[in-house]
C-alpha positions as CSV (number, residue, x, y, z in Angstrom):
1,X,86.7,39.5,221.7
2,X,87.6,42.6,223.7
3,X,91.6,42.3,224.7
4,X,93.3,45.3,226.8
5,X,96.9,45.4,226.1
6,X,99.3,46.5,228.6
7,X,102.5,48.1,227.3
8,X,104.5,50.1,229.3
9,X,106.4,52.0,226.4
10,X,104.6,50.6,223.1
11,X,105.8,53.7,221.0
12,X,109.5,52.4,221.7
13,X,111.6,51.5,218.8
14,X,112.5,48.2,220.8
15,X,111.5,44.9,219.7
16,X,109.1,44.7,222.3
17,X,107.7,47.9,221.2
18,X,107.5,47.1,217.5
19,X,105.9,43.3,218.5
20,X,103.4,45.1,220.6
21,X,102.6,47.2,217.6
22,X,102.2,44.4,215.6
23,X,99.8,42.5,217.9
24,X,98.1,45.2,218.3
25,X,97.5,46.0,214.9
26,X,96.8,41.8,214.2
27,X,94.4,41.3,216.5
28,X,92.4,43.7,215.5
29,X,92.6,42.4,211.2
30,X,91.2,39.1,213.4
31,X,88.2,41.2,214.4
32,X,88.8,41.9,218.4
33,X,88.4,44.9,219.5
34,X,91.6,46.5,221.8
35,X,92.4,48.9,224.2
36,X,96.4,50.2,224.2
37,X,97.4,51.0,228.0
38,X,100.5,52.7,228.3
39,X,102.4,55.6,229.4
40,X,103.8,56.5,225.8
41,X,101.5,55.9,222.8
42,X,102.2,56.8,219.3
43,X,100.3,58.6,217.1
44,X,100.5,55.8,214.5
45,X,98.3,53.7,216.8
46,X,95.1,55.7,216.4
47,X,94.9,54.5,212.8
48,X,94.7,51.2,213.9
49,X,91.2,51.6,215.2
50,X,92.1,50.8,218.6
51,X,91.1,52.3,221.6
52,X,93.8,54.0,223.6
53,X,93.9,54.9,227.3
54,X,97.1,57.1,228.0
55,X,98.1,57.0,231.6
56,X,99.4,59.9,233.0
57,X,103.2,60.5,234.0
58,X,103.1,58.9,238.0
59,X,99.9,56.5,237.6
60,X,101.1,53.2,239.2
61,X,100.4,50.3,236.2
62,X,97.6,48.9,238.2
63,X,95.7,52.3,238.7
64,X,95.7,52.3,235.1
65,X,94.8,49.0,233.9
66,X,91.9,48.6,236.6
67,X,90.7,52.4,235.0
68,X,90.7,51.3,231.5
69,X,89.6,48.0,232.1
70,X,86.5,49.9,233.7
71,X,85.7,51.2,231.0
72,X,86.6,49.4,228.2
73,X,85.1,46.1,229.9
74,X,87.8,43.6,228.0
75,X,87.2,39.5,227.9
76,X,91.3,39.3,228.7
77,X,94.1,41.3,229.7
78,X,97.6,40.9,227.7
79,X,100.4,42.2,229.3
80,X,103.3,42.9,226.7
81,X,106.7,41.8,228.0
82,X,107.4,41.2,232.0
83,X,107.4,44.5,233.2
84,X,104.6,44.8,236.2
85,X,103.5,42.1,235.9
86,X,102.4,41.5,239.4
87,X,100.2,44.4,238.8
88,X,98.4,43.8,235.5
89,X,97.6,40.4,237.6
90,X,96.3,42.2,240.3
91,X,94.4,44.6,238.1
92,X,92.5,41.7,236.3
93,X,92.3,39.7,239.3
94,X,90.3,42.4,241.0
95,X,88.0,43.0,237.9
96,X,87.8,39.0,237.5
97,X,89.1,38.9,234.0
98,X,91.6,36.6,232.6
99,X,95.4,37.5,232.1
100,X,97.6,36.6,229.7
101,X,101.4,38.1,229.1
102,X,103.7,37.8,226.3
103,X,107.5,37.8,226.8
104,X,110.6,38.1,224.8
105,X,113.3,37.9,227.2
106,X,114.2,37.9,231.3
107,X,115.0,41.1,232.8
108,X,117.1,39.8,235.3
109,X,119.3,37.7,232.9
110,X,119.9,41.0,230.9
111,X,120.9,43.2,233.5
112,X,123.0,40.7,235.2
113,X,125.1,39.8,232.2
114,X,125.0,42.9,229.9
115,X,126.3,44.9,233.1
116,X,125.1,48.5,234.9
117,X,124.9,50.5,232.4
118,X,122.0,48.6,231.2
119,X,119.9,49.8,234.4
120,X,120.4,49.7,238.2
121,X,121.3,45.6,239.1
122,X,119.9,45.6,242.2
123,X,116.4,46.7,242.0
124,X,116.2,45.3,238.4
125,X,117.1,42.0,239.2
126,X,114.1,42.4,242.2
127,X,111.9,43.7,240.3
128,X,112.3,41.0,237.3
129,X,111.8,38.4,239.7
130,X,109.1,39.6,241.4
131,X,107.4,39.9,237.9
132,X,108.1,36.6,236.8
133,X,107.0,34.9,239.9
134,X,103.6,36.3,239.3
135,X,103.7,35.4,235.7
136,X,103.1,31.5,237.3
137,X,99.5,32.8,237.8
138,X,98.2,33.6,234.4
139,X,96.2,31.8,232.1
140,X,98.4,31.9,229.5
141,X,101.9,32.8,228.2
142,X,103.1,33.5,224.8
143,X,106.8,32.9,224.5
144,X,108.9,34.9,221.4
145,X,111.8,32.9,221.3
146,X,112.1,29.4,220.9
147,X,114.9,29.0,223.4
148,X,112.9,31.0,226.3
149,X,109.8,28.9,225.2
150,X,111.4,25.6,227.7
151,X,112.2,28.2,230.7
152,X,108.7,29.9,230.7
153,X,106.7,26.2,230.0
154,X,108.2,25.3,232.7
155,X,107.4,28.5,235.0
156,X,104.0,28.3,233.6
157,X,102.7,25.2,231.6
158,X,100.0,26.9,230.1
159,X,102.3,28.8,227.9
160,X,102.7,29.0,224.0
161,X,105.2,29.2,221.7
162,X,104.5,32.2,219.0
163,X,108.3,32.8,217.9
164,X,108.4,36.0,216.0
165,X,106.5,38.5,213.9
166,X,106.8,40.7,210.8
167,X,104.5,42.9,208.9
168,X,105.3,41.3,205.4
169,X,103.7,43.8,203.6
170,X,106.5,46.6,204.4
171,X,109.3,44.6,204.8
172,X,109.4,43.4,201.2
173,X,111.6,42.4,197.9
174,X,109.8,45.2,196.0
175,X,109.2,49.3,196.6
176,X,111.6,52.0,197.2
177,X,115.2,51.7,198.5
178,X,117.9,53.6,199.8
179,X,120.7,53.7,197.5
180,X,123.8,52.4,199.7
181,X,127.7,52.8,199.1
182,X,129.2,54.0,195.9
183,X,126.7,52.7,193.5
184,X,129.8,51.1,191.7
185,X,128.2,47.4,191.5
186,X,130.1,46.5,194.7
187,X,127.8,43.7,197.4
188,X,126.3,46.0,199.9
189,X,126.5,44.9,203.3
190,X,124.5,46.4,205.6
191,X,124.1,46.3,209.9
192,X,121.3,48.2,211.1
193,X,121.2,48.4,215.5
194,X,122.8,49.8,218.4
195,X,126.2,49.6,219.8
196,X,125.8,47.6,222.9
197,X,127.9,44.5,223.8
198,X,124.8,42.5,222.9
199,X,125.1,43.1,219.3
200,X,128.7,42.7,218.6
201,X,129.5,45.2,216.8
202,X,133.2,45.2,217.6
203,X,133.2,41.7,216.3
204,X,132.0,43.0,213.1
205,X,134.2,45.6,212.6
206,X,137.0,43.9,213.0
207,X,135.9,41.3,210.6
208,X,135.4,43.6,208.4
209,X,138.9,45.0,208.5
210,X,139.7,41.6,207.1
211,X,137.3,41.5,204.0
212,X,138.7,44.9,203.0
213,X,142.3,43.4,203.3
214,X,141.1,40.9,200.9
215,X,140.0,43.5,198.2
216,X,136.6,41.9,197.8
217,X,134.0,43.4,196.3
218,X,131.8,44.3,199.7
219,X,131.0,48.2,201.2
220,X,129.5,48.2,204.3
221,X,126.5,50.4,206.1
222,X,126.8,50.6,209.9
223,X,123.4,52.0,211.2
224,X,122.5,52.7,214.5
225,X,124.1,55.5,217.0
226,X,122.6,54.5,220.3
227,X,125.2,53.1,222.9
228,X,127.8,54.3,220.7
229,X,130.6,56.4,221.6
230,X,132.0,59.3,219.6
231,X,135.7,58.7,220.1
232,X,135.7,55.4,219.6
233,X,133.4,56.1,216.5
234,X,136.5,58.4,215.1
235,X,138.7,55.8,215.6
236,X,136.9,53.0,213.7
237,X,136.3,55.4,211.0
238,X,140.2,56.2,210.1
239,X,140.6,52.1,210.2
240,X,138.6,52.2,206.7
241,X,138.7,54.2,203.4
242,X,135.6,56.6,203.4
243,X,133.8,54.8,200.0
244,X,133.9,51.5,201.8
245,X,132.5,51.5,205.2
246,X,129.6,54.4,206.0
247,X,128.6,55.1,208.9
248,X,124.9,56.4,209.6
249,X,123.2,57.7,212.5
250,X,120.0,55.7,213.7
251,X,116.5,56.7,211.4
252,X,113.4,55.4,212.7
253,X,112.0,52.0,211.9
254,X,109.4,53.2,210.0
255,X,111.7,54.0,207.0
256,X,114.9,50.5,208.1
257,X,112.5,48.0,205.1
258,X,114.1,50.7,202.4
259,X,117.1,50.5,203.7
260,X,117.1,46.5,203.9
261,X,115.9,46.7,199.7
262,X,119.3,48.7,199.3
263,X,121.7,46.4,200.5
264,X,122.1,43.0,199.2
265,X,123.4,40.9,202.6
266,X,122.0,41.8,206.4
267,X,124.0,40.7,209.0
268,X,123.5,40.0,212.4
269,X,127.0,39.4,214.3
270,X,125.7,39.0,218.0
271,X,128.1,37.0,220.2
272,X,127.0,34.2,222.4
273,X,125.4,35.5,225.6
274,X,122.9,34.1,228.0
275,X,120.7,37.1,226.9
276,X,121.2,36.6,223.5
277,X,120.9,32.7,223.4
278,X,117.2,33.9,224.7
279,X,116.5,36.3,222.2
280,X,114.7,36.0,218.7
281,X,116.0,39.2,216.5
282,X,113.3,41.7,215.0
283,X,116.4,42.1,212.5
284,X,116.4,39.1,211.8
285,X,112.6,38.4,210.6
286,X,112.5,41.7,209.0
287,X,115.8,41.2,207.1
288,X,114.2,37.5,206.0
289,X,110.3,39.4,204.5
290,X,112.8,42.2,202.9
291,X,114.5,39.0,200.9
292,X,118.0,39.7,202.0
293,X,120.6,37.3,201.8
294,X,121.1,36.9,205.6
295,X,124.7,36.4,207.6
296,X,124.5,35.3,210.9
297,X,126.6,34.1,214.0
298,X,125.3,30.6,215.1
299,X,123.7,30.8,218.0
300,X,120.5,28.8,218.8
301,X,118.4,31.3,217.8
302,X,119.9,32.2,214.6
303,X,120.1,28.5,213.9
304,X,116.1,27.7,214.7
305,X,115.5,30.3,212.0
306,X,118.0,30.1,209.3
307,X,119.2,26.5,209.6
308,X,115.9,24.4,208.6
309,X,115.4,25.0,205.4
310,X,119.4,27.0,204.7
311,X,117.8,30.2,204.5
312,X,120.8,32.1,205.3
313,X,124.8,32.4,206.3
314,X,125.1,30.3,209.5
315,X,129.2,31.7,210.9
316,X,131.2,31.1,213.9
317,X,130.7,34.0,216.2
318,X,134.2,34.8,215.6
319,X,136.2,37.6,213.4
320,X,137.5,35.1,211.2
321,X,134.1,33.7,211.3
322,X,132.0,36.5,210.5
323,X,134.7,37.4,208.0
324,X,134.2,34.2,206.4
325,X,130.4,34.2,206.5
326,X,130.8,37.7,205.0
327,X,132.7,36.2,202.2
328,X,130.2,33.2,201.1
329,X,128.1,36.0,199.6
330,X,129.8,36.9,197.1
331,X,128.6,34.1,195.5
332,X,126.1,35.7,193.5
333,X,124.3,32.3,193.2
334,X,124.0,31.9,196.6
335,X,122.2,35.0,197.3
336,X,119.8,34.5,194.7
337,X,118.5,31.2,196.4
338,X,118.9,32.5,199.6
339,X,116.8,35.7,198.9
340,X,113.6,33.8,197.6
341,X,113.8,31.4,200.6
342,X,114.5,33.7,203.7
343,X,111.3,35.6,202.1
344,X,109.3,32.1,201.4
345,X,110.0,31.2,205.2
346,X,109.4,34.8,206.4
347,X,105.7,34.6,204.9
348,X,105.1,31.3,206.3
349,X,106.2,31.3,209.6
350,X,106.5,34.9,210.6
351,X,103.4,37.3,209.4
352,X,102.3,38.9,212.1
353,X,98.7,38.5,210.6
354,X,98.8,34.9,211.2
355,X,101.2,35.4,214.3
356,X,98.1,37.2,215.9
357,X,95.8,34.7,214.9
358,X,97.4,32.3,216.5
359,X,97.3,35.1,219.9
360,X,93.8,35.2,219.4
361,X,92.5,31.6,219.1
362,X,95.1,31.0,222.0
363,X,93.0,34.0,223.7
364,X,89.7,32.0,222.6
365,X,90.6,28.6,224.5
366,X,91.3,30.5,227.5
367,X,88.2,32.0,227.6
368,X,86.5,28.5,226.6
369,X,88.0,26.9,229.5
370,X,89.6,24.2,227.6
């Protein structure tokens, strides 16, 4: 099977980015043969073996597409995430070849509720729903988080649940680590994101004021620099002593699996938000294949992955809850149990080899007509 995939910034360190990578890269262990489209492509890519068409800075998304699909002669087109949607339609309509996207969250929801300085509301919000309307036209839609999967079935009923992916092989128990905190046999704690409201980092800082009040045996890692501002940055920092709470600036997600075999506990203390009640974590299925002992607020998503078998900290999304949930790991116990299942269930359900399969025999009905 021939597949072009459409992706307008697949070198991103977003979770769209890095699932695009890993379809990319999956599809072709299940023997297709792909074409990347995309204004920005790394150069990790062209080990992959597929075929990459680069469009130049001011070539509209259908220019490109129908130019690389000219040439590469794909069976389907995927487009990766919402964004021109209307125009990867238009640029396999005209070629006659099917379409397919995949989508991990709704533009419009985000910039709505996470505010402007997420992007422009006004033409975002047009935009998104101008996208999404033409997504009711493709032959298939796979969904990335299971509480988006009802939405989009219902937008388009020919779409798929395939809820998360992670290249087990990288993020695992064993290999090199990053040595965290003081090295003093203290639980090492470690958040690894950005700084927007999204993620709720202020909710974790304060709760972490409260474990170190407690005298517990926790240090913390705060990773991540983007959305993060410096004053406010001092200010946290003089709320801690140095040897307990360390704050790093972002590294790139090729090197995040040694930091997750340094720490002992991930923790992912997003609040409840419309966007993030529709969002599946990458965190959070790399965290599980890495083996780490996982806290987590309780939203729905956090819940569909963690809750069925306990394969991690389910916590109010609260200070006092993400405190608490903080807290239940020092059981040492607990950890152990909940390290060997988060990385059972991460191998089961989330490999992005058998993820892609699934993308491909989805592909392969499509093209059967059934």
């Amino acid at each position: 099977m021939r597949v072009l995939v459409f992706c307008p910034a697949i070198g991103t360190e977003s979770g769209s980015g890095i699932r695009a990578r890993l379809i990319v890269e999956g599809l072709r262990q299940a023997g297709d043969d792909v074409c990347i489209v995309s204004w920005e492509v790394p150069e990790s890519l062209a080990g992959t073996g597929a075929s990459i068409y680069l469009m130049g800075e001011g070539t509209g998304a259908e220019k490109g597409i129908t130019e690389a699909a000219g040439s590469f002669r794909p069976d389907i087109v995927y487009g990766i995430t919402e964004a021109w949607a209307d125009a990867v339609g238009e640029a396999a309509k005209r070629r006659r070849i099917p379409v397919a996207f995949d989508l991990h969250g709704l533009g419009f929801v985000e910039v709505l509720e996470l505010g402007s300085g997420y992007g422009p509301r006004f033409p975002r919000v047009k935009n998104s729903l101008r996208w999404l309307y033409a997504i009711r036209a493709a032959d298939a839609v796979t969904a990335a988080n299971p509480c988006l999967f009802p939405i989009l079935k219902w937008l388009n009923p020919r779409t798929e649940p395939v809820i998360g992916m992670t290249d087990v092989a990288r993020f695992r128990p064993e290999g090199e680590s990053v040595r965290l905190g003081s090295g003093k046999g203290s639980i090492q704690v470690l958040y690894a994101g950005n700084y927007f409201r999204w993620q709720g980092v202020y909710l974790l800082l304060e709760a972490i004021r409260g474990v170190i009040e407690d005298g517990g045996p926790f240090e913390f890692t705060i990773v991540g620099s983007v959305g993060r501002d410096p004053g406010q940055l001092e200010r946290w920092k003089s709320w801690f002593p140095p040897d307990r709470v360390c704050f790093l600036d972002s590294i790139e997600y090729a090197r995040i699996a040694d930091y997750y075999r340094g720490a002992d506990v991930a923790i992912l203390p997003r609040p409840f938000l419309l966007s993030t009640y529709l969002a599946f974590p990458q965190k959070l299925v790399d965290s599980m294949a890495s083996g780490r002992v996982i806290v987590a607020t309780d939203l729905a998503p956090h819940r569909w992955a963690l809750g069925s078998p306990e394969s991690g900290v389910l916590c109010p999304a609260t200070v006092e809850g993400i405190a608490d949930g903080i807290r239940r790991t020092g059981d040492g116990r607990l950890r152990e149990r909940l390290s060997e299942i988060s990385r059972r269930e991460a191998v089961d359900r989330y490999c992005h080899l058998k993820q892609s399969r699934r993308i491909h025999e989805i592909f392969r009905t499509v093209l059967d007509g059934t």
